[in-house]
N, C-alpha and C positions, 0 to 999 in steps of 0.2 A: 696310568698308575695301576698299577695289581694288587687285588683285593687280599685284605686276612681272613681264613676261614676261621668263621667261630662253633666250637665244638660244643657239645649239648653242656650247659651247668644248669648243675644240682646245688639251688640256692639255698643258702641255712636258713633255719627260721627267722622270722622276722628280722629280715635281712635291709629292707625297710623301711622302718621301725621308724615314725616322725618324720620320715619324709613327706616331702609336699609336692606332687610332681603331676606336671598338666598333658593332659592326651589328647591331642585329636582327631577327631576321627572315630572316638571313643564308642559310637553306637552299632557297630557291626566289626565283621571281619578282624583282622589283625589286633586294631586299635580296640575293639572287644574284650578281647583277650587278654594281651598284655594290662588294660586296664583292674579286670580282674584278680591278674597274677599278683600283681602287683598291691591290689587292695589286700589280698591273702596274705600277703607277705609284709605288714603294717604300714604300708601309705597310706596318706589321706590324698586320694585321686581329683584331679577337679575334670571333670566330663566334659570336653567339648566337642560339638556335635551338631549339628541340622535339626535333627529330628525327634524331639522330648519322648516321648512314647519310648522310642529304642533306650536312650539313656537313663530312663527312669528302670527301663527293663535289666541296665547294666547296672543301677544303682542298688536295685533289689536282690544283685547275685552277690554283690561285695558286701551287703548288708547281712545277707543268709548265711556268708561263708564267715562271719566275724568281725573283719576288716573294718577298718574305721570309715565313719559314715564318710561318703565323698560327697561332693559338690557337683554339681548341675550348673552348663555354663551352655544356653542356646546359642550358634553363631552359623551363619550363613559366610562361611569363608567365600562364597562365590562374587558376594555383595560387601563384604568386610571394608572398610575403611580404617585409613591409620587412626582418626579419631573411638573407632569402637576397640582398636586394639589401646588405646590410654585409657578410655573406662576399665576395659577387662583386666590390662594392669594396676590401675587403680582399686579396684575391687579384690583381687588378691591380694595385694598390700593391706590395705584393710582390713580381711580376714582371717590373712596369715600371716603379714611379714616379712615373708621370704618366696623362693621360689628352688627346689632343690633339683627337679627335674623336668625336663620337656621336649617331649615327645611330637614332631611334627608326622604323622601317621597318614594323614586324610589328604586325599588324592584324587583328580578328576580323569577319566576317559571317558568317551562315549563310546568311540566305536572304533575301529582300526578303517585306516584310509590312505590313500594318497594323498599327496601334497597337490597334486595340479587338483583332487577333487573333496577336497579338506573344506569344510567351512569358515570364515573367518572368525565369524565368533565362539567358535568350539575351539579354534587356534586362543583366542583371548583366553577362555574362562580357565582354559589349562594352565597357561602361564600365573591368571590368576590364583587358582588354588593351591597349584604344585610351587611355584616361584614365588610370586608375590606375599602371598599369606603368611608361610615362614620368615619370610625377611620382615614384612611388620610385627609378626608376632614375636619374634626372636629380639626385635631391635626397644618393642614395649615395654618387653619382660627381663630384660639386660641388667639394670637394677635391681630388681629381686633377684636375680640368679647369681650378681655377687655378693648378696647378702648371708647365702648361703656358705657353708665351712666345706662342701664338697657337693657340685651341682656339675650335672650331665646334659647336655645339647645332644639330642637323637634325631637324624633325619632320616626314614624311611627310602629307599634309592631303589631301583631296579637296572636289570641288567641292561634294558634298552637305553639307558639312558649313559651305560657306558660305553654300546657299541651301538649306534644309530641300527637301524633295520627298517626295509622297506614298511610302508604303511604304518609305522608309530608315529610319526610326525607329529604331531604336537607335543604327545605324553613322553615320546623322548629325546626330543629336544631342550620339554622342562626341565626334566628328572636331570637331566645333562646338568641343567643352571642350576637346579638345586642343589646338587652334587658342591659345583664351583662354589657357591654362598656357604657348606659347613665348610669346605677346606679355608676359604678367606674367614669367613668366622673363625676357624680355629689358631689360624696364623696372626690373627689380631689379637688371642686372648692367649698367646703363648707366655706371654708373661703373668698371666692371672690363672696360676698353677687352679685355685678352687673352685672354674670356671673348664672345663672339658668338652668338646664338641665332636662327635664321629656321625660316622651314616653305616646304614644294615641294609646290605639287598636281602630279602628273604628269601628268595627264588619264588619260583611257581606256586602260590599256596592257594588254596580252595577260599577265595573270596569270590564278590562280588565284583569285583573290577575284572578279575580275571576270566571269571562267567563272559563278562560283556565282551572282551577280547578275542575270544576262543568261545561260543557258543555252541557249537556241537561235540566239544569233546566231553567226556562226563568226569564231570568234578571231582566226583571222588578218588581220580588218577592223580591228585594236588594231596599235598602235605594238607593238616588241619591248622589255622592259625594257632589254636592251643599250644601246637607241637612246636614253633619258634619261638612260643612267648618268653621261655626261660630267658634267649639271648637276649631279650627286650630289656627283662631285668637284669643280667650282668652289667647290659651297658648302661642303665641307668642309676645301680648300686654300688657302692664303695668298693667291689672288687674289681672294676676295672680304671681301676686310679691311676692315671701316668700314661695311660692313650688318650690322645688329641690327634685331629685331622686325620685318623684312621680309618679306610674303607674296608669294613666288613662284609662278609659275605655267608650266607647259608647256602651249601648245598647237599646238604642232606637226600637221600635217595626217597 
């Protein structure tokens, strides 16, 4: 299937505004970012992330720029169980009621390798984070997201996982199944117009996964996650209302 390019938006203010929309991956890179833009632009963010120290650090830039205070949610998607994804649903329920947006961002590689010299449990924890994790968390938080009057399914995708490439082997094999989980999620919630699901390749962007991928070329030849986060927000915000099961794509030079 061939990708939709999405062109830079210029979101109105507090575009936003009362949303309630959960990020993971929220403590670096992409899901940094977007988490920020997104607080700027009147969400209330729920943080989820591995590492308190980094979220707290993202907590304090949404807090600085105005943004409604966000939430703090530690999880170790490597170790996650469907039971901590019913607490985690349960606790936003709790809190908020609803769930308007969500953002599956956080992504495992280690290293780039072969398949005949791949390790097995590097093959697991990828399936785990990149495949697994989204499909319990998505499957937790189903109910709050139709409680919602207009709510956005975001899956992060990369290119590898639309066209296999030597040595991605685990990370694009997932990215492949993730891929498959928004298109069947979105064909499942075709009739639940207030319920939306697409995925965004960003392309090449100056993270940390991307470091570990390509370690001697110098980063700053990557786009900044900043510089994608708009489209994070179109697809999370009421203007893009009326796509489902849509592959996005960044390719920004």
């Amino acid at each position: 299937m061939s990708a939709t390019k999405l062109l830079p938006y210029n979101p109105p203010a507090n575009v936003l505004a009362d949303r309630i929309i959960l990020i993971t991956g929220a403590g670096d890179g992409i899901g940094r970012a977007v988490s920020i833009a997104c607080g700027k632009l009147g969400a209330t963010v729920i943080l989820l992330g591995r590492t308190v120290k980094k979220l707290e650090r993202v907590y304090d830039a949404i807090v600085e720029a105005k943004g409604p205070k966000p939430a703090i949610y530690p999880m170790d998607l490597a170790g996650a169980t469907a039971q901590h994804y019913a607490e985690l649903a349960e606790n936003v329920d709790r809190e908020f009621g609803r769930l308007d947006g969500l953002l599956h961002n956080a992504a495992h590689l280690k290293t780039l390798s072969s398949i005949e010299n791949s390790e097995p449990e590097d093959w697991a924890r990828s399936f785990q984070v990149n495949v697994h994790a989204p499909y319990m968390l998505t499957r937790a938080c189903l109910p709050l997201l139709r409680k919602s009057a207009d709510a956005s399914i975001v899956f992060t995708a990369a290119e590898e996982g639309r066209q296999g490439r030597a040595y991605w082997g685990a990370y694009a094999a997932s990215k492949a199944a993730a891929e498959s989980v928004m298109e069947v999620l979105a064909d499942e919630l075709e009739a639940t117009p207030n319920v939306r699901v697409n995925s965004i390749d960003p392309g090449p962007t100056r993270t940390r996964l991307r470091q570990a991928a390509y370690p001697g070329k110098n980063p700053n030849s990557y786009k900044t996650p900043e510089a994608v986060a708009d489209r994070y927000v179109y697809l999370l915000g009421p203007d893009n209302r009326g796509h489902n099961g849509v592959r996005f794509t960044i390719d920004d030079a």
